[in-house]
Backbone bond lengths (Angstrom), bond angles and torsions (degrees), N, CA, C in turn:
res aa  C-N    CA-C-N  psi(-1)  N-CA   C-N-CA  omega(-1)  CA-C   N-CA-C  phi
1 X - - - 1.449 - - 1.539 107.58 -
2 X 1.394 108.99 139.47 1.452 119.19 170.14 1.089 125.53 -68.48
3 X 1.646 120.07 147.44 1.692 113.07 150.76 1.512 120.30 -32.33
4 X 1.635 94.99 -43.33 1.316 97.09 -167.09 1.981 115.63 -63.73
5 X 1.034 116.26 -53.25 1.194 137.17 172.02 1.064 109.45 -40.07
6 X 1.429 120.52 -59.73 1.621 124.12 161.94 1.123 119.23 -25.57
7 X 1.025 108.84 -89.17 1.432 128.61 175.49 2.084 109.25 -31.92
8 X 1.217 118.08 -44.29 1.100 113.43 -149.49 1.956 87.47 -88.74
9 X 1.344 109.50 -13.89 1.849 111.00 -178.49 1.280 91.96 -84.79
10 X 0.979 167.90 -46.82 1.061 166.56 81.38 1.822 112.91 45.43
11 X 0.672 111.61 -94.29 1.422 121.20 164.73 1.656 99.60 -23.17
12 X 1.609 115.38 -78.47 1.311 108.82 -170.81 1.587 116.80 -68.90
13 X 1.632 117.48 10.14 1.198 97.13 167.32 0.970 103.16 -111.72
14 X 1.359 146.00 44.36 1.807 139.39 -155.18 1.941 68.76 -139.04
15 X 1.338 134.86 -53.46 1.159 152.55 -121.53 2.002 86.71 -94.35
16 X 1.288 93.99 -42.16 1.640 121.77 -169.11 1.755 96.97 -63.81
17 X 1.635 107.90 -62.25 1.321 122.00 -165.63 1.721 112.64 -66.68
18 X 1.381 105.54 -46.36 1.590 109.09 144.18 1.548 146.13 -6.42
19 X 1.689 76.99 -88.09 1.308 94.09 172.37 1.928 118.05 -69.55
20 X 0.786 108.43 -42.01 1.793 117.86 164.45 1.702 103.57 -42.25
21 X 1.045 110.38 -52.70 1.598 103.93 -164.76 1.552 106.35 -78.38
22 X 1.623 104.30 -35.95 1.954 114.40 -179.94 2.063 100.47 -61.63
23 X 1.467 109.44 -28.43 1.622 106.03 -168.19 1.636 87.15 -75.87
24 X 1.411 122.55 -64.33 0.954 126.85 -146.57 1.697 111.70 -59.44
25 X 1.051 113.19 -34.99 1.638 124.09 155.49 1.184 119.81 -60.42
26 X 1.464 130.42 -52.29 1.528 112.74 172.92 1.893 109.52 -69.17
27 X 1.187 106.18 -12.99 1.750 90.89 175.64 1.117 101.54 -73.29
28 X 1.533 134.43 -51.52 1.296 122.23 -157.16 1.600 112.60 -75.89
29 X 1.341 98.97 -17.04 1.640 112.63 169.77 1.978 101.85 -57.66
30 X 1.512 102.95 -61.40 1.067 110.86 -168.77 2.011 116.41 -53.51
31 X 0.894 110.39 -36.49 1.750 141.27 -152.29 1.471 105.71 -108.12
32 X 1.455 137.25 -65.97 0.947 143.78 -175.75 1.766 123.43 -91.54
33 X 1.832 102.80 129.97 1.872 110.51 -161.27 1.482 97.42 -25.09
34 X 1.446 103.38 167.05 1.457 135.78 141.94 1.152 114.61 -123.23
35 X 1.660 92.68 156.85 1.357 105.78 -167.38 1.567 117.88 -139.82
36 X 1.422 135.54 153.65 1.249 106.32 158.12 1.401 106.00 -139.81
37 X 1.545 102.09 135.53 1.828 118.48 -155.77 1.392 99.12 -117.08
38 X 1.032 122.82 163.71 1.183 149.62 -163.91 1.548 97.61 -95.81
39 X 1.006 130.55 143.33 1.445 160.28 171.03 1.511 129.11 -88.75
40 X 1.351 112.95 149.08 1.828 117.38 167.29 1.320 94.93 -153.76
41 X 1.302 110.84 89.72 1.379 108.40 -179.23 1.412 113.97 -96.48
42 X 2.128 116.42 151.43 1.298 108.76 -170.53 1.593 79.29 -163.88
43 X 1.646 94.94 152.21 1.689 102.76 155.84 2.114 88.02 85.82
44 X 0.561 101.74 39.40 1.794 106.64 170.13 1.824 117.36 -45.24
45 X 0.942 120.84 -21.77 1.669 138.21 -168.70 1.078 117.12 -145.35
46 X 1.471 120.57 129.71 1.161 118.18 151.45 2.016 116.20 -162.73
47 X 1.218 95.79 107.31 1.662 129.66 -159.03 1.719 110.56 -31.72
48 X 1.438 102.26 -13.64 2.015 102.71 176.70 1.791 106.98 -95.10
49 X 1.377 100.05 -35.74 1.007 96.01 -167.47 2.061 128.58 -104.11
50 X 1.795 98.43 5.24 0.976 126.41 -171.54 1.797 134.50 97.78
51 X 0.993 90.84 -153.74 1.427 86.82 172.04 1.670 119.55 -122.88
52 X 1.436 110.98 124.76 1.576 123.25 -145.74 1.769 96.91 -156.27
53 X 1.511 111.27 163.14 0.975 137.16 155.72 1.370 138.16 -103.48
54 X 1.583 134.26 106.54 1.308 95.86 -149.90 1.807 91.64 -120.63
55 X 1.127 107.35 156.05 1.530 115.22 -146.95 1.778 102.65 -132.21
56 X 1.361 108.84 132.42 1.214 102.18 162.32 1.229 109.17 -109.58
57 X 1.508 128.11 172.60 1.361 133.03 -134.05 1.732 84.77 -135.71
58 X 1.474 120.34 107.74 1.138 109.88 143.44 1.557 141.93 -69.09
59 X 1.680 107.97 147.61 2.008 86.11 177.67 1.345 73.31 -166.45
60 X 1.775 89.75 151.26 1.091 134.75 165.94 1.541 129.94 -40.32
61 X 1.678 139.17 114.01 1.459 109.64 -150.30 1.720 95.83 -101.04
62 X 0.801 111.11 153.06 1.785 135.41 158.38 1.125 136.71 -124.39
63 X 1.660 110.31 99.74 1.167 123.73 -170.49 1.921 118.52 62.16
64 X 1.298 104.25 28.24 1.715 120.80 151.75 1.155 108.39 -70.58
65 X 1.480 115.50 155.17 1.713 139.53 149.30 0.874 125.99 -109.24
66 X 1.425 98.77 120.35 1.642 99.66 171.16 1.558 136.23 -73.84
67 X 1.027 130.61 166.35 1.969 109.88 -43.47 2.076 103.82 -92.21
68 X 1.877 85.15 149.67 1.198 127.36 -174.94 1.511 99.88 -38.23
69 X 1.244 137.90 -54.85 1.358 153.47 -105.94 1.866 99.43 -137.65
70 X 1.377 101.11 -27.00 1.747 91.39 173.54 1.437 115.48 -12.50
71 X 1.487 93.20 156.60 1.780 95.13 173.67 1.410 121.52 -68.94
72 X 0.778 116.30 143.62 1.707 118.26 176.67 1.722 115.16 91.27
73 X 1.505 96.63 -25.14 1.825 108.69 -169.95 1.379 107.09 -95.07
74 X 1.159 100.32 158.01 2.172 116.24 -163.58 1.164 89.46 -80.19
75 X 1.335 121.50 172.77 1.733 132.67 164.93 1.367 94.68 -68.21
76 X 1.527 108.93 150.59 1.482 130.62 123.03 1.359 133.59 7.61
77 X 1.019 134.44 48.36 1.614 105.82 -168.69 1.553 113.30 -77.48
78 X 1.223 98.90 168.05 1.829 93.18 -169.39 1.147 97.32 -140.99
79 X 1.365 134.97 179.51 1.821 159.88 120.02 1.150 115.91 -73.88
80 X 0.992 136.73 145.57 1.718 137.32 128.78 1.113 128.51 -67.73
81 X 1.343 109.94 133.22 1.842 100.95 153.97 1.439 90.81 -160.72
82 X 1.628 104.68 172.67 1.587 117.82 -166.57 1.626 87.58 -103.02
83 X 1.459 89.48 156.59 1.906 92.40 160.31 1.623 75.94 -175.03
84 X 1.659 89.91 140.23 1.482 102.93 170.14 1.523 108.01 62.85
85 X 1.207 145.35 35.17 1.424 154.83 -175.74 1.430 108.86 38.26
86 X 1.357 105.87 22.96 1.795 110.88 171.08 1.512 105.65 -110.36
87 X 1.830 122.39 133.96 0.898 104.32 160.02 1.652 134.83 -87.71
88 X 1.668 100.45 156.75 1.675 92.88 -159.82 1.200 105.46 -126.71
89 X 1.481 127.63 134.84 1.501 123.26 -165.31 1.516 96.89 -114.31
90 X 1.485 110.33 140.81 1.976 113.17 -163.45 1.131 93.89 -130.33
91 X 1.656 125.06 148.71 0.955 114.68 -132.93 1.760 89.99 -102.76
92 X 0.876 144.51 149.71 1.600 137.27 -179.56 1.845 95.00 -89.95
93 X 1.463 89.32 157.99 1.613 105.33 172.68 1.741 117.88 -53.40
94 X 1.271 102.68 121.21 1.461 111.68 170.96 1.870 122.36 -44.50
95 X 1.605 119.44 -27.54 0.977 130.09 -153.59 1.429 87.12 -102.18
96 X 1.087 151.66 -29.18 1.407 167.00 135.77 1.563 108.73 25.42
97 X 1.544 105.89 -53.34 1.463 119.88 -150.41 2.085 127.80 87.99
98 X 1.502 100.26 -177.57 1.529 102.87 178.24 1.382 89.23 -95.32
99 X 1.610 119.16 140.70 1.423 117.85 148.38 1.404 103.65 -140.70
100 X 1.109 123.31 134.10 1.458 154.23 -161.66 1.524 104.47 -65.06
101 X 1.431 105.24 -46.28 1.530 111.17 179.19 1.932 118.91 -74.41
102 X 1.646 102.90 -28.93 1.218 112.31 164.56 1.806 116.96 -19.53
103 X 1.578 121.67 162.16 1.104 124.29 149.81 1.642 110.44 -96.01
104 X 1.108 126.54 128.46 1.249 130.47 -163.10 2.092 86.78 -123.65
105 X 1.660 101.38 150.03 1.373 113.10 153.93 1.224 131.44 -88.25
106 X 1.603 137.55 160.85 1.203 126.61 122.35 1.041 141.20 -125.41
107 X 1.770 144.90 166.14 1.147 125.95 -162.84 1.722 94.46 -118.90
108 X 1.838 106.76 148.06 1.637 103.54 -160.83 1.363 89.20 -123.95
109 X 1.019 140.39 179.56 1.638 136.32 138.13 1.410 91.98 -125.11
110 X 1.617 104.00 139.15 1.713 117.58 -175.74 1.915 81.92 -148.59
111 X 1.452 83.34 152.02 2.002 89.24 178.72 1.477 127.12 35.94
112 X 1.177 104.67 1.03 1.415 107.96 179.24 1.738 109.11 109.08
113 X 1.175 119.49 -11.32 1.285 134.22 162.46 1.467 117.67 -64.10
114 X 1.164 122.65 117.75 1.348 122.01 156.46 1.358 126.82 -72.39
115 X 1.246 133.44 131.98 1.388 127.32 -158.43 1.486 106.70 -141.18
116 X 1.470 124.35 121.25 1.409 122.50 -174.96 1.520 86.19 -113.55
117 X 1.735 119.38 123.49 1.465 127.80 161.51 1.515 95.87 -125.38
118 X 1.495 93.14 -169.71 1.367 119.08 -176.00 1.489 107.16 -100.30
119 X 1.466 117.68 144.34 1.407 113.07 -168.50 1.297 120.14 -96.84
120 X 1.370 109.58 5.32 1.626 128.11 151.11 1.019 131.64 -87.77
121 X 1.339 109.23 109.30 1.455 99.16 176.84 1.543 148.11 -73.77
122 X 1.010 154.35 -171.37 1.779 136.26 170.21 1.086 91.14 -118.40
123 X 1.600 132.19 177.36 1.154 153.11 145.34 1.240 117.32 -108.98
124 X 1.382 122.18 119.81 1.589 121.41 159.65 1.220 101.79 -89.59
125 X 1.714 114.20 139.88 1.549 105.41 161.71 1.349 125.66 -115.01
126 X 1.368 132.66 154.11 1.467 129.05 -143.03 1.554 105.82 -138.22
127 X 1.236 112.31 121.14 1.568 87.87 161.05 1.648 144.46 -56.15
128 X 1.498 102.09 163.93 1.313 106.10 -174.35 1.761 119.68 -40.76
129 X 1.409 98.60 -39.31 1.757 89.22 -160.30 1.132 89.79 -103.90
130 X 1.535 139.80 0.24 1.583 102.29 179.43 1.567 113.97 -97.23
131 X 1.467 109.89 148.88 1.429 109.25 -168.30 1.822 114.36 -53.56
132 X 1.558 95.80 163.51 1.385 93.88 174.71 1.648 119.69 -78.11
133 X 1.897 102.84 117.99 1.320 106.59 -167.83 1.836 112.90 -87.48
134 X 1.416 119.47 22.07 1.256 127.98 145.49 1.453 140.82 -60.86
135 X 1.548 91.52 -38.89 1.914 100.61 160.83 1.232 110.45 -90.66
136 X 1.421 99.02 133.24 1.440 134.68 -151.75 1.512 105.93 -121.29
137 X 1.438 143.63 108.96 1.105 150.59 157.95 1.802 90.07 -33.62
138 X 1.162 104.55 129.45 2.056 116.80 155.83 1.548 107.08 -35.67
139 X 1.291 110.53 106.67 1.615 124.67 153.23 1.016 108.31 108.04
140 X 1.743 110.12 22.75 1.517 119.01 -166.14 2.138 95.65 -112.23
141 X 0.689 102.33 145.87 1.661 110.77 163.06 1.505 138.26 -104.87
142 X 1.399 153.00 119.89 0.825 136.95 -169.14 1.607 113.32 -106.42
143 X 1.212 114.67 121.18 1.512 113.69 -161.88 1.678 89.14 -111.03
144 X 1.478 107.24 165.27 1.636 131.40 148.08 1.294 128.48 -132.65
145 X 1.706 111.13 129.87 1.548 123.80 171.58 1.423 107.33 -56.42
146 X 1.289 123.31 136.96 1.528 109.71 -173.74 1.689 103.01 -146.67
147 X 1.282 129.03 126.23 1.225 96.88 173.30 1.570 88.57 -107.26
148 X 1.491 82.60 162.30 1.997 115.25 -176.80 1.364 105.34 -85.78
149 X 1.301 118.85 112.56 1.512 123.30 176.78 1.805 99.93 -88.67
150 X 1.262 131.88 178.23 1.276 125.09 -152.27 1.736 89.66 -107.20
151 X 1.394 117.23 -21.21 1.310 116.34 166.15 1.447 106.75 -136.58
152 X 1.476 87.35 148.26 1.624 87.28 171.20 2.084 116.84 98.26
153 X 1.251 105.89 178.61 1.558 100.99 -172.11 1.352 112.06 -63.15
154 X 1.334 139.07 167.62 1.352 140.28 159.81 1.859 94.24 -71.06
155 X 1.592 100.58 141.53 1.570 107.85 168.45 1.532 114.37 -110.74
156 X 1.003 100.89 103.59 1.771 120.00 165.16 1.528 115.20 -26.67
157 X 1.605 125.16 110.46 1.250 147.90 173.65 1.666 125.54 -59.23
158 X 2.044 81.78 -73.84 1.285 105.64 -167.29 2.138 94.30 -156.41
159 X 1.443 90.44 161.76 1.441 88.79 175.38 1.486 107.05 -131.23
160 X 1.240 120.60 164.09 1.351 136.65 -156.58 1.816 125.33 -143.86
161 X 0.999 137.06 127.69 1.582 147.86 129.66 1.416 125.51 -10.87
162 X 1.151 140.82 106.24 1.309 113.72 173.79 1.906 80.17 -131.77
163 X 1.639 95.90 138.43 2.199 105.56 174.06 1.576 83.24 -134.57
164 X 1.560 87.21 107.37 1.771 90.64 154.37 1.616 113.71 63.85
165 X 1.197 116.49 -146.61 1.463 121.17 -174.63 1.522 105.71 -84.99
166 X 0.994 125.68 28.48 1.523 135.58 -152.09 1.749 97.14 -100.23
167 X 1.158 133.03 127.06 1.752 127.99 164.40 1.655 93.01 -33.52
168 X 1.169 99.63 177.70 1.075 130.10 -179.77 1.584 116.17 -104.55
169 X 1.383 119.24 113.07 1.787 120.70 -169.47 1.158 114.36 -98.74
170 X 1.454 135.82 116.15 1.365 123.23 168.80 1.040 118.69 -69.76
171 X 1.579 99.39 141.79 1.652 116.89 160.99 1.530 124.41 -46.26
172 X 0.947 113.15 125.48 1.687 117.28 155.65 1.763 129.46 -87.28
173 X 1.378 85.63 102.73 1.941 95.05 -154.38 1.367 79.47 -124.22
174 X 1.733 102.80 103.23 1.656 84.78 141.21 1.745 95.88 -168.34
């Protein structure tokens, strides 16, 4: 067998592993809810990994206690699922255990708002020249399309506007 040959099995399995992971994302894109959640975005930059937005994911709690995070007590773990085009995080069995890979909550108070998100964050990534669509004119909201994979984080679509009782407008990022 050749260098050449080498190289080229190689090639078609990098090409193979690729493409497997690019199908397997547009199915679950295709197949699995969407959603679009509400945002707390922070940390806009960071120089290894480019230029991104990175977003935590608010949701709705079901059957949580407050609060998740007491001293001495494990996080939250949760599920997702959509109902009613809101996403809703449920609370998984206490007897369960810690697992690292879990989606876990937390609860914040910001402005006087209480806020239960997820303590993972997503990354949207953005190009270089368009401004950062995290700052938000006052009374403005920053939402994300997300679809819900059956494990694991929600993956960020598209991002969105929300003023007041107003639909929700997507961004034009590109």
């Amino acid at each position: 067998m050749t260098g050449l040959t080498k190289g080229l099995i190689i090639a078609v399995a990098h090409v193979g592993l690729v493409a497997s992971l690019g199908g397997k994302l547009y199915y679950d894109r295709a197949t699995r809810p969407r959603v679009w959640a509400r945002t707390a975005p922070y940390d806009p930059d960071l120089p290894i990994r480019g230029r991104y937005v990175s977003l935590r994911l608010l949701v709705e709690p079901h059957g949580i206690q407050e609060p998740p995070q007491a001293k001495g007590q494990l996080p939250q773990a949760v599920s997702l699922r959509v109902e009613n085009n809101r996403l809703i995080g449920v609370a998984e069995a206490a007897d369960s255990g810690y697992d690292s890979s879990d989606l876990h909550i937390v609860i914040v108070e910001r402005r006087g708002e209480k806020l239960v998100m997820l303590d993972q964050a997503i990354a949207y990534f953005i190009p270089e020249h368009v401004p950062d669509p995290s700052i938000r004119a006052a009374g403005e909201e920053l939402w994300a399309e997300v679809t819900v994979p059956k494990k694991g984080p929600p993956r960020p679509i598209r991002l969105g506007v929300k003023k007041g009782e107003a639909p929700i407008a997507p961004l034009e990022i590109r």
